[in-house]
C-alpha positions in Angstrom: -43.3 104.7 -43.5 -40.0 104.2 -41.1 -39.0 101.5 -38.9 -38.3 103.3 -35.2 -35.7 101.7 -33.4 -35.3 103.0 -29.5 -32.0 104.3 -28.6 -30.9 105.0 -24.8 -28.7 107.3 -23.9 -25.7 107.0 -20.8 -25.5 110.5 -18.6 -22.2 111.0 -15.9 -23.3 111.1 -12.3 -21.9 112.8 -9.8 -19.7 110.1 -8.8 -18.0 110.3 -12.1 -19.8 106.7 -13.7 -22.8 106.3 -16.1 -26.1 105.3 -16.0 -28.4 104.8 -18.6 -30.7 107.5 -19.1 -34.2 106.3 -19.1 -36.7 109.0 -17.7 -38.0 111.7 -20.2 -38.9 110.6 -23.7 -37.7 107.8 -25.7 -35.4 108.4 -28.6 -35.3 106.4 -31.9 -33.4 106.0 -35.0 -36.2 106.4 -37.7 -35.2 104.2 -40.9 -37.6 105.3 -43.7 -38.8 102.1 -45.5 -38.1 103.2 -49.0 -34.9 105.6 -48.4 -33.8 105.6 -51.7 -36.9 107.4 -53.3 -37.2 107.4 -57.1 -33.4 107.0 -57.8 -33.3 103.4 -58.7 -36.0 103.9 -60.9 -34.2 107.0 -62.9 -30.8 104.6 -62.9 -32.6 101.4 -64.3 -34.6 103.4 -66.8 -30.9 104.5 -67.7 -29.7 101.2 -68.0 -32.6 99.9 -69.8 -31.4 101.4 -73.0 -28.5 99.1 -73.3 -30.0 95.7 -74.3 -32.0 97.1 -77.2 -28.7 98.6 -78.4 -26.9 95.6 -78.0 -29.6 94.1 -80.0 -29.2 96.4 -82.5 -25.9 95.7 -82.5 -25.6 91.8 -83.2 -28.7 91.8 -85.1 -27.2 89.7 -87.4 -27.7 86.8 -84.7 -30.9 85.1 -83.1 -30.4 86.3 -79.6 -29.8 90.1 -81.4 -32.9 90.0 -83.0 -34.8 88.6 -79.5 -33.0 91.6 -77.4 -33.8 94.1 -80.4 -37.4 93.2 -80.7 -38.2 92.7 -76.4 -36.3 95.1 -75.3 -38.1 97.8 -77.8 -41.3 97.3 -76.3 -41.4 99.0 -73.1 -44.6 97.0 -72.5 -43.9 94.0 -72.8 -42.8 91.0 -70.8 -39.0 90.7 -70.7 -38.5 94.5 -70.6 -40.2 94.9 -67.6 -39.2 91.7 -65.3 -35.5 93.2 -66.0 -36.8 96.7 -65.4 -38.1 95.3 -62.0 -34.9 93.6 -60.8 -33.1 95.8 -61.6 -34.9 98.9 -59.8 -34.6 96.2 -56.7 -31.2 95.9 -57.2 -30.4 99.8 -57.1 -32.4 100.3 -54.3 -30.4 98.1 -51.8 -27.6 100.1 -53.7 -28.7 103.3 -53.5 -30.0 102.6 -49.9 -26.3 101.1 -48.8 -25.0 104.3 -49.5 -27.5 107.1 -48.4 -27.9 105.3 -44.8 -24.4 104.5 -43.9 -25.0 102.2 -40.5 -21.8 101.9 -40.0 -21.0 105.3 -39.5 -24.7 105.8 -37.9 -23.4 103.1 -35.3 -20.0 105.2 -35.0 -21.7 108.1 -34.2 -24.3 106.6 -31.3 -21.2 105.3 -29.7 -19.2 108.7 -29.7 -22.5 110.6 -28.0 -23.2 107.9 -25.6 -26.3 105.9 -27.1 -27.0 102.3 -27.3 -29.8 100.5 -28.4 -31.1 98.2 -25.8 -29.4 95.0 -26.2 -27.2 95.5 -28.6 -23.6 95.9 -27.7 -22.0 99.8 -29.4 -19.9 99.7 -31.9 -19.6 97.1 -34.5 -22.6 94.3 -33.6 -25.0 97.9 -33.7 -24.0 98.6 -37.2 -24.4 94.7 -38.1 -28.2 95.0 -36.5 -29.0 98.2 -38.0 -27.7 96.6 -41.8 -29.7 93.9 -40.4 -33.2 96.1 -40.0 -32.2 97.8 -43.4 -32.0 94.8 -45.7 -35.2 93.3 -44.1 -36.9 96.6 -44.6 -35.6 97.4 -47.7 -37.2 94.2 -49.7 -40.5 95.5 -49.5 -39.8 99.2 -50.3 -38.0 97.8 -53.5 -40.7 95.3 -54.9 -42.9 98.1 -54.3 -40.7 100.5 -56.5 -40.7 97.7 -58.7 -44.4 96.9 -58.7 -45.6 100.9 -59.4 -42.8 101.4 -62.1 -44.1 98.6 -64.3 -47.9 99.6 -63.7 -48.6 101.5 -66.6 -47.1 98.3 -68.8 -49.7 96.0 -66.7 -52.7 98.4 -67.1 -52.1 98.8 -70.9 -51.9 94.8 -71.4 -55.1 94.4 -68.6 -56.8 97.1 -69.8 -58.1 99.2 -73.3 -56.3 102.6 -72.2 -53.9 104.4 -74.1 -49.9 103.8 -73.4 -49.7 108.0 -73.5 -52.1 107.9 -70.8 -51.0 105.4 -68.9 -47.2 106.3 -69.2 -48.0 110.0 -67.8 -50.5 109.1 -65.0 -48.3 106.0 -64.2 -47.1 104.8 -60.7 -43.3 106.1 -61.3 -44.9 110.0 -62.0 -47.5 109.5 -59.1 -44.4 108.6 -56.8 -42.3 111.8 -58.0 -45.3 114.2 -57.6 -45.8 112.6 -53.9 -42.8 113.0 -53.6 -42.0 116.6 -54.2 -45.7 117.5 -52.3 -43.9 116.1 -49.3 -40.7 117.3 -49.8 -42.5 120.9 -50.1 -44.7 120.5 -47.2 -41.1 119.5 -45.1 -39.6 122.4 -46.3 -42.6 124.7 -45.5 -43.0 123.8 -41.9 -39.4 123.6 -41.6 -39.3 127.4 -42.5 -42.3 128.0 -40.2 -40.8 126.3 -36.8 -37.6 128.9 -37.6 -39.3 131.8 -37.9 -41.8 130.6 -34.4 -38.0 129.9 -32.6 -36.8 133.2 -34.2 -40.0 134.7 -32.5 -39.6 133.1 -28.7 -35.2 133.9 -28.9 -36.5 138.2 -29.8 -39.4 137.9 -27.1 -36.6 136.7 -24.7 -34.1 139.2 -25.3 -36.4 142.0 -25.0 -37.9 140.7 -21.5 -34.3 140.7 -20.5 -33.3 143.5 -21.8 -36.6 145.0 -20.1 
């Protein structure tokens, strides 16, 4: 899912000014709802790891042994409300720095494109962070939500943690993912070889 936002673009007249180039299509900025993919998920299952060794650690006092023995279980309660926030927080990280809108702003200002009322420049990139941040909530709780699914099915339900740890909302995601990836990449290839095919049936028809 993206968020479109239009973008106009200015063209020289004759006369040597600008006007704003409305006819043909409309352009947009597409900004994907969860942009980040599965990274915050691989980087808080990394950091998971630490509070059960810091249990470990200072066993030998009573918030030790709580952190040892919560933060063991994968399915229970405390492990995975910090699992959640913290996948949240590492997707408005991970997001901040794969979409700079700053330099996104930058860039629609050097070619000549402005989004309709908003001024180029700075007070674009503020509106696009803007769009991101509000965007960006629901992508992460929903990160969030399918990562610790497996923990809420085994609790709800009589299944097997194997079975729900493979068939889980964090392995459904990464097989989506790659299927779309693939499919990208496939008609990616495909439109090059059907714009390879029109640029040789050009050049012969010249040539003939």
């Amino acid at each position: 899912a993206t968020r479109r936002i239009p973008v106009q673009y200015a063209r020289r007249t004759a006369s040597g000014g600008y006007e704003k180039n409305i006819a043909g299509s409309r352009q947009y900025i597409p900004l994907k709802l969860n942009a980040s993919g599965v990274m915050p998920i691989i980087f808080a299952q990394a950091i998971m790891f630490a509070p059960g060794l810091l249990g470990r650690t200072f066993n030998n006092t009573a918030v030790g042994q709580w952190m040892e023995v919560q933060f063991q279980d994968i399915f229970g309660l405390a492990y995975n409300i910090l699992f959640a926030l913290l996948i949240i927080i590492f997707t408005y990280f991970y997001t901040a720095i794969t979409v700079p809108t700053n330099k996104m702003a930058d860039d629609l200002k050097r070619s000549g494109g402005f989004i309709p009322g908003i001024r180029p420049g700075k007070e674009t990139g503020d509106f696009l962070d803007k769009i991101m941040s509000l965007i960006t909530l629901p992508g992460s709780v929903f990160l969030a939500i399918l990562a610790v699914l497996p923990a809420i099915v085994v609790k709800l339900m009589d299944i097997q943690a194997g079975w729900a740890l493979f068939y889980g909302g964090t392995s459904l995601l990464i097989m989506v993912g790659v299927a779309i990836d693939t499919v990208q990449q496939v008609n990616s290839y495909l439109l090059n070889r059907h714009y390879d095919g029109l640029m040789k049936t050009g050049k012969n028809r010249k040539v003939a």
